[in-house]
C-alpha positions as CSV (number, residue, x, y, z in Angstrom):
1,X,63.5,119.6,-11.9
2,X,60.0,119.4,-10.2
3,X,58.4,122.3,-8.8
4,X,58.3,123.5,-5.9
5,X,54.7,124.9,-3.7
6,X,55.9,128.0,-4.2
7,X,56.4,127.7,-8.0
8,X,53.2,126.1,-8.7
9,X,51.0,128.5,-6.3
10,X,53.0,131.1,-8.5
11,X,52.1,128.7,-12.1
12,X,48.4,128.4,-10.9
13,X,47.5,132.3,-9.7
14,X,49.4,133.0,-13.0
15,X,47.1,130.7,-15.4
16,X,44.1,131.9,-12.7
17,X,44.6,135.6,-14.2
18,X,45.3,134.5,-18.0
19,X,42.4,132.6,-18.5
20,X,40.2,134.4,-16.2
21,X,39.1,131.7,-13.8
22,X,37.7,131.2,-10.3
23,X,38.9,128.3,-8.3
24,X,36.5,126.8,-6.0
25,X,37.0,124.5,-3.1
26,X,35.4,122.0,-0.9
27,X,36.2,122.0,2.6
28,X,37.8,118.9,2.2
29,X,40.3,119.5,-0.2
30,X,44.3,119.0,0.9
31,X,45.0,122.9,2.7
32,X,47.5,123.8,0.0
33,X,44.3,123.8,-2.4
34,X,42.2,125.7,0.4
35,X,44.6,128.4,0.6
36,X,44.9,129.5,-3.1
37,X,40.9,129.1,-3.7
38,X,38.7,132.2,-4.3
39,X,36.2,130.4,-2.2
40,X,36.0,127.7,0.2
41,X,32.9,125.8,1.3
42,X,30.2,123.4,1.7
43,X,27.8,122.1,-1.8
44,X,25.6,124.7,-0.9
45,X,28.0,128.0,-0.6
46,X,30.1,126.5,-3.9
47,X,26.4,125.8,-6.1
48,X,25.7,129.8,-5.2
49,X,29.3,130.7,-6.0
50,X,28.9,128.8,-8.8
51,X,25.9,130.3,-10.4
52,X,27.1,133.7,-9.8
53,X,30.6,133.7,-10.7
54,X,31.3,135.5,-13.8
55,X,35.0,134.3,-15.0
56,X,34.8,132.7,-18.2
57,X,36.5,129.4,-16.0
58,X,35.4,127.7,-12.7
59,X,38.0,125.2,-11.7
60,X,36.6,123.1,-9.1
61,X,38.6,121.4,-6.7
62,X,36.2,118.9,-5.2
63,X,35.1,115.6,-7.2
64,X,32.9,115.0,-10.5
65,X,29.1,115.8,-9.3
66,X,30.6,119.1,-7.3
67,X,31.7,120.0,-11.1
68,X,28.8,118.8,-12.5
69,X,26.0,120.6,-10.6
70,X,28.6,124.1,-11.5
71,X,27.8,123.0,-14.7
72,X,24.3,122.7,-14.7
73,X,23.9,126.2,-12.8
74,X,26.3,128.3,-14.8
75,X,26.3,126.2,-18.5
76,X,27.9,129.0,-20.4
77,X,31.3,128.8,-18.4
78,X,33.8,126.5,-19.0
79,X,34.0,124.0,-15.6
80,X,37.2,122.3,-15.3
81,X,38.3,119.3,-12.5
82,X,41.9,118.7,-11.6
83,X,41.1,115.0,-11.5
84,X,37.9,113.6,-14.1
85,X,38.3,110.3,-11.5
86,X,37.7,112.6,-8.3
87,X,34.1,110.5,-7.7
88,X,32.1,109.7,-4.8
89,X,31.3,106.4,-3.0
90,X,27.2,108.1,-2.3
91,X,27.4,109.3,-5.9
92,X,27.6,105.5,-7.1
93,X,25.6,104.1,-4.7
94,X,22.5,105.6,-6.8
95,X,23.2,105.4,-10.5
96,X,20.2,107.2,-12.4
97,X,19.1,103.8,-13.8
98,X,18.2,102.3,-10.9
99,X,16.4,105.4,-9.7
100,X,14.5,105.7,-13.2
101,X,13.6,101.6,-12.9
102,X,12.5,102.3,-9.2
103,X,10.1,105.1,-9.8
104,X,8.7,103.1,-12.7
105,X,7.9,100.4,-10.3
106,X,6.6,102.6,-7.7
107,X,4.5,105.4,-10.2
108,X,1.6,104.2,-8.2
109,X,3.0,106.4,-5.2
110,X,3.3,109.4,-6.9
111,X,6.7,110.5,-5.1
112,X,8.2,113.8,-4.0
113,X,11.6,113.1,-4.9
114,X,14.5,115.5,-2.9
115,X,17.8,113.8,-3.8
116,X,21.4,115.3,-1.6
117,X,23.1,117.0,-4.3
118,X,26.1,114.1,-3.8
119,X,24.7,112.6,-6.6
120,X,25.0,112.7,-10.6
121,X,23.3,115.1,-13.0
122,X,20.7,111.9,-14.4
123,X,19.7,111.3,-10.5
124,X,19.2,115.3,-10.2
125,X,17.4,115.2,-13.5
126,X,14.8,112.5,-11.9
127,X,13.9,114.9,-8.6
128,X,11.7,117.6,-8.1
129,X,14.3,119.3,-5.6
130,X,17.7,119.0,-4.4
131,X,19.4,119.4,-0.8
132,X,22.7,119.6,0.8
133,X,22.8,118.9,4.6
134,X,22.8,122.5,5.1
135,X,19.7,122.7,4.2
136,X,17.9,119.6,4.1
137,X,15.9,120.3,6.8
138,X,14.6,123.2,5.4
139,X,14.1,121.8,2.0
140,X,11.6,119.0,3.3
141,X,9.9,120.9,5.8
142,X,8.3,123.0,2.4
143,X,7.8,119.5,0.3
144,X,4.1,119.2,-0.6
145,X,2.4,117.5,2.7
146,X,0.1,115.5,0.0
147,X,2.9,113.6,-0.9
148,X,5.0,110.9,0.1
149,X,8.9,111.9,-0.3
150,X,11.6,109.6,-1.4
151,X,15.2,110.5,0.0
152,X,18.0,109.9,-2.2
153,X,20.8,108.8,-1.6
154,X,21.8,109.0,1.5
155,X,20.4,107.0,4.7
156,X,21.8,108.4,7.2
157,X,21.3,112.1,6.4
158,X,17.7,111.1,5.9
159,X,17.1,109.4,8.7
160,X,18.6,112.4,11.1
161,X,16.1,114.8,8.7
162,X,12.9,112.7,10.0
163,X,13.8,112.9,13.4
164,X,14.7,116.8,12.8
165,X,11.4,117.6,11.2
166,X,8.6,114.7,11.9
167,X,8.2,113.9,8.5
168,X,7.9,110.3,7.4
169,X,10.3,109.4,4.1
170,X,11.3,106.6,1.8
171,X,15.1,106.4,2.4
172,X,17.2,104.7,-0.7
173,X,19.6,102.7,0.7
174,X,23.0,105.0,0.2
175,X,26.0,105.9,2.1
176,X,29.2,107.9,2.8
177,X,31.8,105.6,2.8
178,X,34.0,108.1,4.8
179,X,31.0,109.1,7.6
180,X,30.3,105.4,8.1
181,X,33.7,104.4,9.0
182,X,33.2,106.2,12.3
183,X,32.0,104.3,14.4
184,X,30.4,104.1,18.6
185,X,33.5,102.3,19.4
186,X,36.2,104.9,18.2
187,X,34.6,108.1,19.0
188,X,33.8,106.8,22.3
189,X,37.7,106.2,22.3
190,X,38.7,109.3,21.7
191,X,35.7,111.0,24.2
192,X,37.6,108.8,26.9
193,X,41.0,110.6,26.2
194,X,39.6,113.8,26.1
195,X,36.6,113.8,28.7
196,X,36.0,117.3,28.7
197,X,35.3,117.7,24.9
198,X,32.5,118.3,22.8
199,X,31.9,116.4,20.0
200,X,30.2,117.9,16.6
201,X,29.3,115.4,13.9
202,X,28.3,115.1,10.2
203,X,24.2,114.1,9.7
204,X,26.3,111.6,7.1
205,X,27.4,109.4,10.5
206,X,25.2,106.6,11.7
207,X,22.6,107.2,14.0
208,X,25.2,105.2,16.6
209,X,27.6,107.9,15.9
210,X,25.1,110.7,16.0
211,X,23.9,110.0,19.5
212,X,27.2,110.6,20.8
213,X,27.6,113.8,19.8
214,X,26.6,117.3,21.2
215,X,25.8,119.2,17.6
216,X,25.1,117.4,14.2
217,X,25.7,119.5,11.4
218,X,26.8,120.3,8.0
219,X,30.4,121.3,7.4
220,X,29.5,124.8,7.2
221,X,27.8,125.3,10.4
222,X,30.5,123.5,12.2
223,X,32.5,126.7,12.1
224,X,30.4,128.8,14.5
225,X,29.9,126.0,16.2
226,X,33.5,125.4,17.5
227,X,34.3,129.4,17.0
228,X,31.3,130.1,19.9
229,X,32.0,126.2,21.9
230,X,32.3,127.2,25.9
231,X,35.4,124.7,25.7
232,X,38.6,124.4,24.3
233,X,38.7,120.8,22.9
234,X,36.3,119.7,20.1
235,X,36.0,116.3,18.8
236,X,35.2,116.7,14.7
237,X,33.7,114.1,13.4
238,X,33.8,114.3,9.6
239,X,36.7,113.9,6.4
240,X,40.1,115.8,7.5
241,X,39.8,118.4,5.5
242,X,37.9,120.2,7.6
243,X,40.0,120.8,10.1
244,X,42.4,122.7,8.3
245,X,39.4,125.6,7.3
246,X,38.3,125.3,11.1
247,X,41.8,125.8,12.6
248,X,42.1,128.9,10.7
249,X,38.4,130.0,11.8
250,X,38.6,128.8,14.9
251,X,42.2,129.2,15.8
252,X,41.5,129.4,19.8
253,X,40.6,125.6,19.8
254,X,41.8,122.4,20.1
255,X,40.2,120.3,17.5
256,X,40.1,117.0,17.6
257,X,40.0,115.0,14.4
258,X,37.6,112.2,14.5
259,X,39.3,108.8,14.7
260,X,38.2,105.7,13.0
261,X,39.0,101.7,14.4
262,X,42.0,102.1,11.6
263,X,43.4,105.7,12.1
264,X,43.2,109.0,13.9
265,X,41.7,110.4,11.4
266,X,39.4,110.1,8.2
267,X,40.4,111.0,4.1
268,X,38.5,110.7,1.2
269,X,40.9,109.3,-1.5
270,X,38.5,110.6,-3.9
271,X,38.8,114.1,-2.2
272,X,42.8,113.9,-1.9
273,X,42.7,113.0,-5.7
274,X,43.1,116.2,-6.8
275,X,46.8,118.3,-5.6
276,X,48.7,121.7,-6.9
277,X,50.1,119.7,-10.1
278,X,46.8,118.9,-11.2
279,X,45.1,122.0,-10.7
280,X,48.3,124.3,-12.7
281,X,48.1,121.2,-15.4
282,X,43.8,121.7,-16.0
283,X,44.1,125.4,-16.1
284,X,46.7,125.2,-18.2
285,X,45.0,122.8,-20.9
286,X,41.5,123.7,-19.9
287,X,41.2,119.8,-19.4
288,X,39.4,117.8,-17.9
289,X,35.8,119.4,-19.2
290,X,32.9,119.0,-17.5
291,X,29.8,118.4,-19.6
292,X,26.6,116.6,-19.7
293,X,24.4,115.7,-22.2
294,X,21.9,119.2,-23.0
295,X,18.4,117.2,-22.0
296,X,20.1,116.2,-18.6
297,X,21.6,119.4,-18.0
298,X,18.1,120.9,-18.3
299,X,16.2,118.5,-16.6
300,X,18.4,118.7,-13.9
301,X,18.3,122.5,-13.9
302,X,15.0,123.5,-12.3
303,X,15.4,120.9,-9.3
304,X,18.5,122.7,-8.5
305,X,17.4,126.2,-9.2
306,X,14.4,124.8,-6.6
307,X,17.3,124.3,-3.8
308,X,18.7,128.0,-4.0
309,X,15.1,129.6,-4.2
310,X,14.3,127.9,-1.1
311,X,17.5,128.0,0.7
312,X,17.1,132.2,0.6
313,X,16.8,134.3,3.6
């Protein structure tokens, strides 16, 4: 007979106690998984919450370079992912090969490299620092002026960082397959139905998408955004996810989930990969593992360790 929510929210805070864990979640994970983690957030609140928690498990409920970089900042805990095939479209748009080959190519230039922490541990291992779109901004406004920065991997957010701070960068050619789905033509369809809305965006959307809205911002900002908006109905443009953490922050609003041409609103199946079953079944068997190789792990260490120093204060 299967189990019920119930049972397996009882099964998982059971296993949680026993073997001492902390569960971890990204903003888009399912709500079920939202409601039973210790912590919910962005990359940057789960890579602090990562390198301080003190459980002798982190399960992370998000997909494999989440895991990973919990890994790298905490690499005497045991880091556990519901689903090992939870991966990311930006992720594998920039396979540490290609960056290696390309900075071989282009050693001439001398690069600053700040690489979106949505990307593996050998990409992090290649950069000097590492970003989320919480802090981008802030990340490449104290880059070294003498040098010319390469962004990795995503576009988008890079292109929406030069216009924020005036600073020229290379931009590998990456992207969010979720973010770029939006598009002019359906959030201008929904704006039409709802005419009075504001509209609050992910830097992960195309500039075409970006221009539409009134606020472009990481996940985490959007809460104060729509908990201090002087209207009711707010258009969210990013995955679904987030709406279930905002309705519970925000819970005087109307939100509004983004639409795509295809639906009214936007998953990552790589997100949704992991559920309740899988969750109770890794804490029970400590499986799937997340580990790395010990020369990555290190080399990717400082660039991250870079991010948190100068995301303080």
């Amino acid at each position: 007979m299967p189990s019920t929510s119930l049972d397996l929210r009882d099964e998982i805070l059971r296993l949680k106690k026993e073997r001492n864990a902390v569960i971890l979640a990204h903003n888009y994970q399912t709500g079920d998984i939202q409601d039973l983690a210790d912590y919910v957030g962005d990359s940057l609140g789960l890579a602090y919450r990562a390198q301080e928690a003190d459980a002798d498990v982190i399960a992370f409920c998000g997909v494999h370079f989440m895991a990973e970089t919990a890994k790298i900042v905490n690499p005497g805990k045991t880091v556990v992912l519901p689903d090992l095939d939870a991966g990311c479209s930006l992720e594998a748009s920039c396979p540490a090969e290609d960056l290696k080959s390309y900075l071989k190519q282009h050693a001439d230039k001398n690069y600053y490299v700040i690489a979106y922490i949505n990307c593996s541990a050998g990409v992090k291992a290649l950069c000097d620092v590492i970003c989320t779109s919480g802090n981008a901004v802030r990340i490449v406004e104290q880059a070294p002026a003498d040098r010319p920065i390469l962004f990795v991997p995503d576009a988008n957010l890079g292109a929406w960082v030069m216009e924020q701070t005036g600073r020229k960068m290379d931009l590998w050619n990456g992207s969010c397959h979720v973010h770029m789905d939006f598009t002019r033509e359906s959030i201008n369809k929904i704006k039409e139905e709802h005419p009075d809305a504001l509209v609050v965006a992910h830097p992960e959307c195309t500039t075409a998408v970006r221009l539409l809205a009134d606020e472009v911002c990481s996940t985490e900002k959007m809460i104060p955004y729509c908990q201090n908006a002087p209207v009711d109905n707010i258009i969210v443009v990013t995955e679904s996810g987030m709406l279930h953490r905002l309705q519970k922050e925000a819970p005087g609003k109307n939100l509004i989930a983004g639409p795509t041409e295809r639906c009214a609103c936007n998953d990552c199946h790589f997100m949704k990969m992991n559920t309740l079953e899988k969750l109770r079944d890794c804490l029970q068997s400590l499986q799937p593992q997340i580990d790395m190789p010990a020369d990555i792990r290190e080399k990717a260490t400082a660039p991250l360790l870079r991010m948190l120093e100068q995301s303080k204060g």
